[in-house]
GUTOR-410160 format. One record per residue (C-alpha): residue in three letters; x, y, z. Coordinates in nm, 4 decimals, m for minus. Layout:
N
NODE, ALA, X, Y, Z
...
end
This chain:
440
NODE, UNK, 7.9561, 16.3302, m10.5504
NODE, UNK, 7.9392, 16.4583, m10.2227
NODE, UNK, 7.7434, 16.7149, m10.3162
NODE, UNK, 7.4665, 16.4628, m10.4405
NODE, UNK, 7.4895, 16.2700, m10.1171
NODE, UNK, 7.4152, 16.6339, m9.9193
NODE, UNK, 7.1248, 16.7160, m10.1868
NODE, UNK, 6.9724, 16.3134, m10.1191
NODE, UNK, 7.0241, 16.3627, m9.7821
NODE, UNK, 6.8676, 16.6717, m9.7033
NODE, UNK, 6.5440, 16.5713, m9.9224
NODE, UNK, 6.4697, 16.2859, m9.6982
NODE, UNK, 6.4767, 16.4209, m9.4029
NODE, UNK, 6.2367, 16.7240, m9.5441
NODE, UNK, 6.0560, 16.4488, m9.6091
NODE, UNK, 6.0830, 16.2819, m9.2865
NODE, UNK, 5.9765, 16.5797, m9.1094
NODE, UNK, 5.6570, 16.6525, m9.3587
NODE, UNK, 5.5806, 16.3208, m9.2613
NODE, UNK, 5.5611, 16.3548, m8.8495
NODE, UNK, 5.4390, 16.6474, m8.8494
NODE, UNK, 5.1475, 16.6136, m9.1038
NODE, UNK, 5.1090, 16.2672, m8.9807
NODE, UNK, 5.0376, 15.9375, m9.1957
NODE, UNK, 4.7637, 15.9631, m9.4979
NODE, UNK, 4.3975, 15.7726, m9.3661
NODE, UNK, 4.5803, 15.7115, m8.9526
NODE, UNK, 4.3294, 15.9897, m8.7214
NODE, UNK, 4.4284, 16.0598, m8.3631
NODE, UNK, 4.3890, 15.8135, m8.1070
NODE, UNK, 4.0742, 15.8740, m7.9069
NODE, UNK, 3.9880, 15.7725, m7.5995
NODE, UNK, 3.8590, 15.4327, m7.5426
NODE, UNK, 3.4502, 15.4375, m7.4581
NODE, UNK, 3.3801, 15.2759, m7.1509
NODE, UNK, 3.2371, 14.9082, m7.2562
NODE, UNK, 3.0736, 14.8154, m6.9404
NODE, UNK, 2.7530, 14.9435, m6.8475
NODE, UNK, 2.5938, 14.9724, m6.5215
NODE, UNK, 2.4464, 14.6872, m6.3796
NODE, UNK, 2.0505, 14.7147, m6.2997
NODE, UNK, 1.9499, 14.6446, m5.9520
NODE, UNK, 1.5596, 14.6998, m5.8271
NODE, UNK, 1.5288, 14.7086, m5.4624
NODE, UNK, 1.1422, 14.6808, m5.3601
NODE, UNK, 1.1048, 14.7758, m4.9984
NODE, UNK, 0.8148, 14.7204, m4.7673
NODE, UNK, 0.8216, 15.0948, m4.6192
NODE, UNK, 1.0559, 15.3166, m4.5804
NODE, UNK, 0.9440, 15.4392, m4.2723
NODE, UNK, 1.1723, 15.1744, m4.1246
NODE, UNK, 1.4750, 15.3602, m4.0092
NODE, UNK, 1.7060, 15.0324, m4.1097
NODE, UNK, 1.5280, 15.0797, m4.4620
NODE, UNK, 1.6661, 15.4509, m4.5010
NODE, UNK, 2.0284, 15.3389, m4.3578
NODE, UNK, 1.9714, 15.0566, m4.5717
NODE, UNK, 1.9441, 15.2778, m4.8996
NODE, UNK, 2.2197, 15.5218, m4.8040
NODE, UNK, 2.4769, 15.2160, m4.7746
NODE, UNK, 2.3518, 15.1011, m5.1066
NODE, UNK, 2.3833, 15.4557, m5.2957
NODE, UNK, 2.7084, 15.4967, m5.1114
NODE, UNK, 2.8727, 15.1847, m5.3132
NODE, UNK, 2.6230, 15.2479, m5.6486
NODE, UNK, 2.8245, 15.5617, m5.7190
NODE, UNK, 3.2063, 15.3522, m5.7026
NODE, UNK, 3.1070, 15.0678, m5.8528
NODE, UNK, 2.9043, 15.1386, m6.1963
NODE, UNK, 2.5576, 15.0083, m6.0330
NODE, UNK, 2.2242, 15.1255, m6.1478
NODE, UNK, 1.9990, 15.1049, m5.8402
NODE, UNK, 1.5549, 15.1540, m5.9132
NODE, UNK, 1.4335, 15.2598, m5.5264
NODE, UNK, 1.0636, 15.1689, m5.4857
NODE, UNK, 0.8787, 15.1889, m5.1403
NODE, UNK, 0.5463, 14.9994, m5.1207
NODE, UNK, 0.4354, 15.1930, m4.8552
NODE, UNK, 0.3111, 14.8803, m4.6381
NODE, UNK, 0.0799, 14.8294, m4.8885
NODE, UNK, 0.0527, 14.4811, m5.1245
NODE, UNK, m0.1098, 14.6093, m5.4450
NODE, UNK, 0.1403, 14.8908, m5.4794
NODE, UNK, 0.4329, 14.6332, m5.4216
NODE, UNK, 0.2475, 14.4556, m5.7332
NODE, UNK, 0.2583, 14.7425, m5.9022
NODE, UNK, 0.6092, 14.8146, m5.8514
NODE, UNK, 0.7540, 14.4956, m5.9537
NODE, UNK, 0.5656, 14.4876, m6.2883
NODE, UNK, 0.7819, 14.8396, m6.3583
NODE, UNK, 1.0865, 14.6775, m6.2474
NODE, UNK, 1.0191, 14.4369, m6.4779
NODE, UNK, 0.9609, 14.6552, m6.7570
NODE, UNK, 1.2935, 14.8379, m6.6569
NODE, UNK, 1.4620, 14.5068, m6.7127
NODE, UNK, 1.6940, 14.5267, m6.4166
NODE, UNK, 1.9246, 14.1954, m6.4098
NODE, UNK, 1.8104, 14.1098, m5.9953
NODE, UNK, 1.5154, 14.2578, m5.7419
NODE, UNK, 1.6163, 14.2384, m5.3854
NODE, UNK, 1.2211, 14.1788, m5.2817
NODE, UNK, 1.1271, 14.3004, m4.9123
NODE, UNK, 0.7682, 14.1875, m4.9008
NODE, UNK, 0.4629, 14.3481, m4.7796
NODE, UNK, 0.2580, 14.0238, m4.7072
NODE, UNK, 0.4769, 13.6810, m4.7180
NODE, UNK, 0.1687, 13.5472, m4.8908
NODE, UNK, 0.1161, 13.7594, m5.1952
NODE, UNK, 0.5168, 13.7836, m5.2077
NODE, UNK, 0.4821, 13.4285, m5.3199
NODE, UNK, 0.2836, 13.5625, m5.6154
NODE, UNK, 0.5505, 13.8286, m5.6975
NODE, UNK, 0.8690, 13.6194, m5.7175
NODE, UNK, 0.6696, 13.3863, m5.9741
NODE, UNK, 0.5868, 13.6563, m6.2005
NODE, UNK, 0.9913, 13.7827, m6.1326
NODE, UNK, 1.1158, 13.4355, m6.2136
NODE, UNK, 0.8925, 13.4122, m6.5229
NODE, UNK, 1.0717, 13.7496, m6.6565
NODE, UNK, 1.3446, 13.5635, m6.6280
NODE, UNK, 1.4801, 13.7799, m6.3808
NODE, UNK, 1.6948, 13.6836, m6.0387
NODE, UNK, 1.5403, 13.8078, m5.6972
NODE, UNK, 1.6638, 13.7979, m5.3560
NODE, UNK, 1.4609, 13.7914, m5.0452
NODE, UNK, 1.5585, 14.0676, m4.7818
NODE, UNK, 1.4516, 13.9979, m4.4134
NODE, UNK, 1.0887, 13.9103, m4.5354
NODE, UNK, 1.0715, 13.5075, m4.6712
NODE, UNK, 0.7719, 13.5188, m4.9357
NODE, UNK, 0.6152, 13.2207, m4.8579
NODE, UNK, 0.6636, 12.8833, m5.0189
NODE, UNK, 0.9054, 13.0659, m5.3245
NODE, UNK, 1.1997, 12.9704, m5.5009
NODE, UNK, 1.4506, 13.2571, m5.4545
NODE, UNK, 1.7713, 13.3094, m5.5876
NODE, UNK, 1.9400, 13.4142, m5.2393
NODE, UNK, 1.8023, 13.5095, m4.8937
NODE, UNK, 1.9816, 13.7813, m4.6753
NODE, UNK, 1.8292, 13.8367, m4.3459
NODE, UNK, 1.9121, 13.8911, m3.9789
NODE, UNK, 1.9575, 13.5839, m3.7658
NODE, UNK, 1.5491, 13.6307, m3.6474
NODE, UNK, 1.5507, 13.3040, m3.4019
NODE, UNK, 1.9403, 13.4557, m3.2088
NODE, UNK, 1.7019, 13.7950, m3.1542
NODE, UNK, 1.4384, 13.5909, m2.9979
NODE, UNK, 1.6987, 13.4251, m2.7674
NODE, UNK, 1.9121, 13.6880, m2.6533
NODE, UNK, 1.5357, 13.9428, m2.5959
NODE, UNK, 1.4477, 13.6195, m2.3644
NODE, UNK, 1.8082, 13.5843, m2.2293
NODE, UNK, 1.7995, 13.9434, m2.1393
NODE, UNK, 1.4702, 13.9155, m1.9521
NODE, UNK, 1.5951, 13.6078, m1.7810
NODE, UNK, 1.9463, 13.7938, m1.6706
NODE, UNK, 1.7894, 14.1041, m1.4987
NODE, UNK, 1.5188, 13.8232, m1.3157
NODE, UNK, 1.8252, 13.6008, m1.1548
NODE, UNK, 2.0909, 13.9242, m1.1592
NODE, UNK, 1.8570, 14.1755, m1.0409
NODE, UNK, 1.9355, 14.5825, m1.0730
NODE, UNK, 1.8121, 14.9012, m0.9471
NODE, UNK, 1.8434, 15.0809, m1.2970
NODE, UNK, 1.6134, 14.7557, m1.4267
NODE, UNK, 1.3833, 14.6526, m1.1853
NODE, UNK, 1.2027, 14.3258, m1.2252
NODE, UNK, 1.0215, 14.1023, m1.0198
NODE, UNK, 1.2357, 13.7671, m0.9103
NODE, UNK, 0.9494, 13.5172, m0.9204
NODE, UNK, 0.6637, 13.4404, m1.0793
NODE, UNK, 0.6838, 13.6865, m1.4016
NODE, UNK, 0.4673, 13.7406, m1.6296
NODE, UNK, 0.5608, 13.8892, m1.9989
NODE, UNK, 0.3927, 14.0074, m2.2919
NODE, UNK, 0.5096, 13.9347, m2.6263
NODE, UNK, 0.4167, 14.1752, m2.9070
NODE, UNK, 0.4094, 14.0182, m3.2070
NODE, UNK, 0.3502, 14.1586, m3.5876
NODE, UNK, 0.1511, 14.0199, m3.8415
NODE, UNK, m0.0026, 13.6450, m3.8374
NODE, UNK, 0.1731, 13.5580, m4.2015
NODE, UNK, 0.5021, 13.7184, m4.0591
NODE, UNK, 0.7704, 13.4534, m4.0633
NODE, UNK, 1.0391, 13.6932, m3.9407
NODE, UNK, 0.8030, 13.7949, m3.6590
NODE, UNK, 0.7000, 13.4226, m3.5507
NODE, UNK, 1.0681, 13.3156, m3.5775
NODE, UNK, 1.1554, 13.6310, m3.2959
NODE, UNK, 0.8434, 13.5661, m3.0828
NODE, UNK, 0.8514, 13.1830, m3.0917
NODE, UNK, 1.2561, 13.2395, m2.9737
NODE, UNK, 1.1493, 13.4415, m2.7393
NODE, UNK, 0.9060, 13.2650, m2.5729
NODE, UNK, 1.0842, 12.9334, m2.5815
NODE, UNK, 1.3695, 13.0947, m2.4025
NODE, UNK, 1.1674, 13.2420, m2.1450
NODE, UNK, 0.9516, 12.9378, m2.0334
NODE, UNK, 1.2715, 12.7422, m1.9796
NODE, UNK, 1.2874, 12.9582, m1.6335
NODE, UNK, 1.0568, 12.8251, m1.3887
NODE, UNK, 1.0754, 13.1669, m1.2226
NODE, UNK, 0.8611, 13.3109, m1.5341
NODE, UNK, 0.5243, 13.2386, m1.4563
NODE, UNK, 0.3317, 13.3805, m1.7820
NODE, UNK, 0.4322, 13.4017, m2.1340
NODE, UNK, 0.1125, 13.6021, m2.3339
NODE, UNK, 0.2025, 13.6507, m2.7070
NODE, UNK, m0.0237, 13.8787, m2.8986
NODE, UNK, m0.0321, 13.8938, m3.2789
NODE, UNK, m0.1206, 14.2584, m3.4613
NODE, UNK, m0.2058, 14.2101, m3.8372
NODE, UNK, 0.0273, 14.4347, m4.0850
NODE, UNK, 0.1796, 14.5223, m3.7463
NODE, UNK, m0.0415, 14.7953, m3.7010
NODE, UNK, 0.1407, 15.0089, m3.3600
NODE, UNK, m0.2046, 15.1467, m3.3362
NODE, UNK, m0.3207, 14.8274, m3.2734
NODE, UNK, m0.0070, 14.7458, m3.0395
NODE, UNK, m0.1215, 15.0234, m2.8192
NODE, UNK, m0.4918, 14.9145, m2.8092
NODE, UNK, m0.3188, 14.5964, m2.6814
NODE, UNK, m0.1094, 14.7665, m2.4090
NODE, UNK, m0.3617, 14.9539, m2.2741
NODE, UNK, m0.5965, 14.6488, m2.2319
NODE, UNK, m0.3404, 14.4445, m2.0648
NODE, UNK, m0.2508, 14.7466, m1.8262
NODE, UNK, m0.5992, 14.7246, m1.7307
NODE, UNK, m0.5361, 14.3532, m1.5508
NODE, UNK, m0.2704, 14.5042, m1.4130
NODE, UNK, 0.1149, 14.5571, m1.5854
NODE, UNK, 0.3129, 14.2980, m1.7021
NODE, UNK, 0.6834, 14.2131, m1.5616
NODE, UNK, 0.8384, 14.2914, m1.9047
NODE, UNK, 0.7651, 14.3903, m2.2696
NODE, UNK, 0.9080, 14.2701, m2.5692
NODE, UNK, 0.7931, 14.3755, m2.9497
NODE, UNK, 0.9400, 14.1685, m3.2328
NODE, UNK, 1.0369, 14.5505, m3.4400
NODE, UNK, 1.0432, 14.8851, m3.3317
NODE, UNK, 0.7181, 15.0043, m3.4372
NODE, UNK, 0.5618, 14.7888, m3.1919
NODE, UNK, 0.8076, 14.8882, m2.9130
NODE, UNK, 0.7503, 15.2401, m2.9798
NODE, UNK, 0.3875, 15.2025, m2.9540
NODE, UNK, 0.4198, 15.0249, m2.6300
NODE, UNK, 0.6796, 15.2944, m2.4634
NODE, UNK, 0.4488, 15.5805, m2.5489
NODE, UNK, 0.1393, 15.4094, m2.3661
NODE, UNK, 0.3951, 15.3306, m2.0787
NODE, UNK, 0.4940, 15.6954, m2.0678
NODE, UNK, 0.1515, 15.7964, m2.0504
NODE, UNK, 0.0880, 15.5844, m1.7869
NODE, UNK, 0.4453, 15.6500, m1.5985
NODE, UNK, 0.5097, 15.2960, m1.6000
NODE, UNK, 0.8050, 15.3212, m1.7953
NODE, UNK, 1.0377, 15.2820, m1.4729
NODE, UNK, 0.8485, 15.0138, m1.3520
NODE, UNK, 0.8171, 14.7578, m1.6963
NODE, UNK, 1.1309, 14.5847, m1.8617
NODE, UNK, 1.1000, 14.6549, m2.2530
NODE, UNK, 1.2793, 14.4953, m2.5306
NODE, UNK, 1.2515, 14.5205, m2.8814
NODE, UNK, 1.3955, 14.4285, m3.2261
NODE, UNK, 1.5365, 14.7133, m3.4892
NODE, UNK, 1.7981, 14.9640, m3.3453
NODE, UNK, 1.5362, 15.2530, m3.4735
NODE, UNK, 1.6312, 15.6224, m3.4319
NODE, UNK, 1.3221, 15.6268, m3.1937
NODE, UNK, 1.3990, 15.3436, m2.9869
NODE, UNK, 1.7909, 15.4764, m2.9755
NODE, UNK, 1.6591, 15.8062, m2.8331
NODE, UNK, 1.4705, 15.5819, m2.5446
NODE, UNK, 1.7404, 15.3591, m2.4410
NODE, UNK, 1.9383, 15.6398, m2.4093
NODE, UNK, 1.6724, 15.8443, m2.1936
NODE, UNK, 1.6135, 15.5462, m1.9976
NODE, UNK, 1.2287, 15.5493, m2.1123
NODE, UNK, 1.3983, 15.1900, m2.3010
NODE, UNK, 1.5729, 14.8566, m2.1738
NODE, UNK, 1.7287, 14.6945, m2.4917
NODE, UNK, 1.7235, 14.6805, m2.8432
NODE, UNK, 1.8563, 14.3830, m3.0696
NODE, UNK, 2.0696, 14.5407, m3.3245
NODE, UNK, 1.9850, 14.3464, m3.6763
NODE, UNK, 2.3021, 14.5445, m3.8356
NODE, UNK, 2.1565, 14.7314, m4.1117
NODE, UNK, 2.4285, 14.8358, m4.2738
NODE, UNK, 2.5771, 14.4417, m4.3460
NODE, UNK, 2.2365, 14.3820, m4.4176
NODE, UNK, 2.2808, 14.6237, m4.7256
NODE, UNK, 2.6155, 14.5385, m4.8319
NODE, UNK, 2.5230, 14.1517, m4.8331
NODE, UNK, 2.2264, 14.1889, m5.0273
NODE, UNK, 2.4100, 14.4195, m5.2792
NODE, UNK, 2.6993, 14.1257, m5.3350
NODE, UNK, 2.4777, 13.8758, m5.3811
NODE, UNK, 2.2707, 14.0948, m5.6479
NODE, UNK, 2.5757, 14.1681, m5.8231
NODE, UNK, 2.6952, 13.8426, m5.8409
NODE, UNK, 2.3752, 13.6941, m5.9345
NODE, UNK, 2.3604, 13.9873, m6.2299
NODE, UNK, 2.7388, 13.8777, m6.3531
NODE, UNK, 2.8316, 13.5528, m6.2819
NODE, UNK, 2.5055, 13.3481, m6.2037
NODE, UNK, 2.5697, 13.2532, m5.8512
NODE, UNK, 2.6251, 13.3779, m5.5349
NODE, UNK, 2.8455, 13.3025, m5.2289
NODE, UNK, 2.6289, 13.2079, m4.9765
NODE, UNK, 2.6573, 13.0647, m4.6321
NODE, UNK, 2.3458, 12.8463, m4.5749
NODE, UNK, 2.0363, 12.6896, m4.7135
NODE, UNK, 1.7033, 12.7702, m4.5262
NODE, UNK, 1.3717, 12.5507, m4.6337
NODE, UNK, 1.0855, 12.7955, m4.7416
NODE, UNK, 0.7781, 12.5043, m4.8613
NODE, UNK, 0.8847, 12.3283, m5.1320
NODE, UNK, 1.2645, 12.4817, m5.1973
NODE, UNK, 1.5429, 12.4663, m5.0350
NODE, UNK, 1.7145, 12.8793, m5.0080
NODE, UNK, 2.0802, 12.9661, m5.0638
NODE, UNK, 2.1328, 13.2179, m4.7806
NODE, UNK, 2.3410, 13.4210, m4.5781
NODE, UNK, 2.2606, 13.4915, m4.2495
NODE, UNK, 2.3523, 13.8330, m4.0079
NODE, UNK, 2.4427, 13.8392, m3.6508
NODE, UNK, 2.2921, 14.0446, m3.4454
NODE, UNK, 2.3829, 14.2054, m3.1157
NODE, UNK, 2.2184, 14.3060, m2.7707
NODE, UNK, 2.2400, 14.6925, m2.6818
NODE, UNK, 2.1959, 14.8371, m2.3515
NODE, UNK, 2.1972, 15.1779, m2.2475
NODE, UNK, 2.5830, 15.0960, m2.1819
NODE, UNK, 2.6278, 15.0924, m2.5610
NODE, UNK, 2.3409, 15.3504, m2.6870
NODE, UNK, 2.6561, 15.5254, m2.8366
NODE, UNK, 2.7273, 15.2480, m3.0938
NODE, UNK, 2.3772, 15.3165, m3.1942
NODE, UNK, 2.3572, 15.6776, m3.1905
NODE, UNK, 2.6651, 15.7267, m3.4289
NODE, UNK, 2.4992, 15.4736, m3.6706
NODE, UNK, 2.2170, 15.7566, m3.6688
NODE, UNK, 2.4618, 16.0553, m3.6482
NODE, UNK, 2.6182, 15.9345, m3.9497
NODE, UNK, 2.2214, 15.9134, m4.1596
NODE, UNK, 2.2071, 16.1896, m4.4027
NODE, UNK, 1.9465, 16.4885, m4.3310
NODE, UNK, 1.7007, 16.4070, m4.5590
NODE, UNK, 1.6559, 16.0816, m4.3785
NODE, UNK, 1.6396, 16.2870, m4.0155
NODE, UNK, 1.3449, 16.5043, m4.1790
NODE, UNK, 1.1621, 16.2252, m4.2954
NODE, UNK, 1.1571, 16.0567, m3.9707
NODE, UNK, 1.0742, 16.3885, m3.7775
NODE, UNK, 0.7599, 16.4634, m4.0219
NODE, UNK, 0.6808, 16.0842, m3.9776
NODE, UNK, 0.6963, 16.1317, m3.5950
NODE, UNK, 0.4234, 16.4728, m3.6684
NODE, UNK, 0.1825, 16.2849, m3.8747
NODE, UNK, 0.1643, 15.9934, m3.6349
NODE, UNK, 0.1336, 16.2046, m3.2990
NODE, UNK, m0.1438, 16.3622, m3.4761
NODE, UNK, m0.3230, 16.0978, m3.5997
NODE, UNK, m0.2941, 15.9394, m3.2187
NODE, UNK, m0.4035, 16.2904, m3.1246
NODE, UNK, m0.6990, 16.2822, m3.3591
NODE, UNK, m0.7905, 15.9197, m3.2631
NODE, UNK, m0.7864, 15.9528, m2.8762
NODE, UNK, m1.0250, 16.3014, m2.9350
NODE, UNK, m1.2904, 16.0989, m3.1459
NODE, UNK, m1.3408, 15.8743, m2.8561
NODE, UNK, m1.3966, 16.1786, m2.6118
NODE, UNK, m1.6300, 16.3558, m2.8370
NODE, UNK, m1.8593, 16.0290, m2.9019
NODE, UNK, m1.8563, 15.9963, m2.5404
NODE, UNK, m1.9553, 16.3592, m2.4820
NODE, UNK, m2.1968, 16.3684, m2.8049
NODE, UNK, m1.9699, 16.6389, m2.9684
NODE, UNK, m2.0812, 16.7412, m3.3220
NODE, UNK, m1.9648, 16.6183, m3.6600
NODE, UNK, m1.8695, 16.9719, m3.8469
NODE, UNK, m1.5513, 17.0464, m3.7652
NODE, UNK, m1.4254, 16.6748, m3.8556
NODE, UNK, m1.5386, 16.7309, m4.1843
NODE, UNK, m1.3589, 17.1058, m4.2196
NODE, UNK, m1.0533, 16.9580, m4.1139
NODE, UNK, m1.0365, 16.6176, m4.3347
NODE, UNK, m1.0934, 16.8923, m4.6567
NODE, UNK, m0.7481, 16.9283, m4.7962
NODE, UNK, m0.6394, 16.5542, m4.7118
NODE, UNK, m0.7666, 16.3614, m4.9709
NODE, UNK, m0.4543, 16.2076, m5.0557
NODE, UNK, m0.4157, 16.0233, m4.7048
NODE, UNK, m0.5910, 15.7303, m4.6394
NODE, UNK, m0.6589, 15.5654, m4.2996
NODE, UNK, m0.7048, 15.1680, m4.2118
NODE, UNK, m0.9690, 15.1822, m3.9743
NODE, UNK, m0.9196, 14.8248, m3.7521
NODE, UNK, m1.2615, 14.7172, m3.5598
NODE, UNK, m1.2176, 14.4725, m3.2866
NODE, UNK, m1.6215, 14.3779, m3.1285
NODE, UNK, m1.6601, 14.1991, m2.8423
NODE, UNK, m1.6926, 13.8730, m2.9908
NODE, UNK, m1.3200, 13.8958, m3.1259
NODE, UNK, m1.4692, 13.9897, m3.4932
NODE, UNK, m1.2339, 14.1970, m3.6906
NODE, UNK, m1.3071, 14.4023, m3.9400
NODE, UNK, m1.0844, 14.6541, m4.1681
NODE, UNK, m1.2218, 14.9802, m4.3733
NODE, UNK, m0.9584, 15.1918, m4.5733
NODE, UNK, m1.1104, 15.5382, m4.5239
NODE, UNK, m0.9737, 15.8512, m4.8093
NODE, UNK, m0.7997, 16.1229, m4.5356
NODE, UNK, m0.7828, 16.1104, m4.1971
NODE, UNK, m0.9824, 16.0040, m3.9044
NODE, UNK, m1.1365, 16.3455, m3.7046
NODE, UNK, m1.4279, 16.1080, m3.5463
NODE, UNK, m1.6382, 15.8300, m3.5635
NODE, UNK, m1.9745, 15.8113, m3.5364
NODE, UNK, m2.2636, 15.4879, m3.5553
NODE, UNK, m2.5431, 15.4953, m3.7372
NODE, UNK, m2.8523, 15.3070, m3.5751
NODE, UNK, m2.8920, 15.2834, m3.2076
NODE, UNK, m2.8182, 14.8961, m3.1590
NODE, UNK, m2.4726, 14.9723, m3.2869
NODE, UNK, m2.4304, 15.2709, m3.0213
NODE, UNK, m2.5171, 15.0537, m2.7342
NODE, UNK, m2.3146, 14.8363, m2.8201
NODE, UNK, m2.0190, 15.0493, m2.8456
NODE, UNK, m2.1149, 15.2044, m2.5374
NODE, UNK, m2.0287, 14.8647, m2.3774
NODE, UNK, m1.7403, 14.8180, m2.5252
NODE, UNK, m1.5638, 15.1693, m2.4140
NODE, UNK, m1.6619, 15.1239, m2.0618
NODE, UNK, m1.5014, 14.7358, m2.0309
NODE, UNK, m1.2263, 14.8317, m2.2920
NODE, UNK, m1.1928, 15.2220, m2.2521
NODE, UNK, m0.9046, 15.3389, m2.4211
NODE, UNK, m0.8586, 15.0907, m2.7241
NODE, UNK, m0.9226, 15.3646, m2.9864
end
């Protein structure tokens, strides 16, 4: 009996064993589970990325893409409207879930979040307002607080006067330099600015000067010709671009002691002057909350449907959830907060900007020669030698006559001279460089 009891005993647990160590007929190995959620598709459709804020912009961006499963379509428009077009009809294609839309032109913006919002596709403005729209969200600096404290500023050094910013104490007079006409962002700054600074009855002039596309080129042309009536008290651009513009002409002219400039951005180039001293102020618009902002409200538009906003902002018609970033003043006190902002940038963003900085210093170079050489009567052959090669560049030629016509060519390559064709036209010109000599 007890001999059975062994036999049954041992059988079982040969069979037991068989059993774990075979495993169970038809049961497989537990795998691993697949990862069910997929990255969410963001577009991001920039104006230009030579905007320093746009590259910082883009790093913080990347920088949270990688953590947190988000597929992120870059696309830089280059400043110019058709290619924006372009862009958002692949983004549209790539069926991302939300475009965070920085527009070229406010007015043809209008056009692109129709066509976005027909794809059934959420966008968010960034900075720019596309005119008359219905976006999903709006994340932009707080434009009309930049205005104020650029005015404020100007006002503070009039009544609290200081050797390292000298300014007249009476009857000032300051230049505005203002972007594009259809610029809401720009007008918002200006108008701020200007408001601020004719509250002062110690601020005698207030001369606001528009630049369409906010061509720096032009900017310059627009310095120059109001150095000519003699300098203004103070200077202040509603972006960087402009400012820069203006600080070079200053420089040339070694005025840069003797005018008060303030400008909008917090650009690597306008860091680098307020901390030379070539610079008064810059209004920091924050980038980096900029990006991180945006980014939320894209993701919770792609997931959820709705976003946590702070505000609502009337563009035309509609009524804009939006969130709204403070900004802040920097002297040459606090350069520092801005220079680690641009320590911190990534190389690839550094050599950008420096082969930026090449190709424009050229093209200035290139532009102020044409004007000596038609002056001179200098031939055309070399121009042509040195466009060959260039093809792929393309140069907005800006005419301002006399009579305050404007006209704009796009020209392939870039600009070695420029010459007239029948002698009306020459005379004419003539005129104009000896009452407005260095506008090219």
């Amino acid at each position: 009996m007890g001999c059975k009891l062994f036999r049954l005993i041992s059988i079982l647990l040969i069979l037991l064993l068989t059993t774990l160590i075979i495993g169970c007929p038809g049961k497989q190995e537990p795998q691993p589970k697949p990862e069910t959620k997929e990255k969410v598709k963001i577009g991001v459709s920039l104006a230009s990325m030579e905007f320093d804020g746009n590259v910082m912009l883009k790093k913080v961006m990347e920088e949270r893409a990688k953590k947190e499963k988000i597929k992120i379509t870059w696309l830089d428009a280059k400043m110019e409207a058709s290619q924006q077009e372009k862009d958002i009809d692949k983004l549209i294609q790539e069926k991302v879930k939300v475009i965070i839309l920085q527009t070229v032109d406010p007015l043809e913006g209008a056009k692109l979040v129709e066509r976005i919002t027909q794809a059934n596709i959420k966008v968010i403005g960034l900075e720019t307002l596309p005119s008359n729209a219905p976006l999903d969200g709006y994340v932009a600096a707080d434009h009309t607080r930049a205005g104020e404290l650029m005015g404020q500023y100007v006002l503070n050094q009039i009544n609290n006067p200081s050797p390292q910013v000298p300014i007249a104490q009476s009857n000032v007079n300051v230049l505005i330099l203002r972007g594009d006409p259809a610029d809401p962002v720009s007008e918002l700054i200006a108008t701020a600015a200007s408001s601020t600074l004719k509250q002062s009855d110690k601020v005698a002039k207030v001369q606001v000067v528009e630049h369409p596309q906010g061509n720096p080129l032009m900017a310059q042309m627009t310095v120059q010709q109001i150095l000519q009536q003699g300098p203004p008290d103070a200077i202040l651009a509603t972006d960087d671009r402009l400012a820069d513009a203006a600080i070079k002409v200053l420089q040339q002219g070694f005025l840069e002691s003797k005018v008060l400039t303030v400008a909008v951005g917090g650009d690597q180039k306008t860091t680098k002057a307020l901390a030379s001293g070539a610079h008064d102020a810059e209004i920091d618009i924050m980038p980096e909350q900029l990006a991180n902002f945006a980014l939320d409200a894209a993701m919770d538009l792609a997931e959820k449907g709705n976003w946590n906003f702070d505000t609502r902002i009337k563009n035309g018609n509609f009524d804009i959830p939006a969130k709204i970033i403070p900004v802040r003043l920097i002297t040459k006190e606090q350069v520092h907060l801005l220079e680690a902002r641009w320590e911190k940038g990534d190389k690839e963003g550094d050599k950008k900007q420096q082969e930026q900085e090449g190709q424009g210093e050229q093209q200035e170079h290139e532009q102020e020669q044409s004007g000596s050489e038609e002056q001179s009567g200098g031939g055309e052959g070399g121009g042509q030698d040195k466009s060959q090669g260039k093809q792929g560049k393309k140069t907005k030629l800006k005419i301002v006559t006399q009579d305050g016509k404007v006209m704009e060519v796009e020209i392939p390559g870039e600009i070695q001279k420029i010459e007239q064709a029948d002698g009306g036209e020459q005379s004419q010109q003539g005129e104009s460089q000896q009452s407005g000599g260095g506008g090219q």
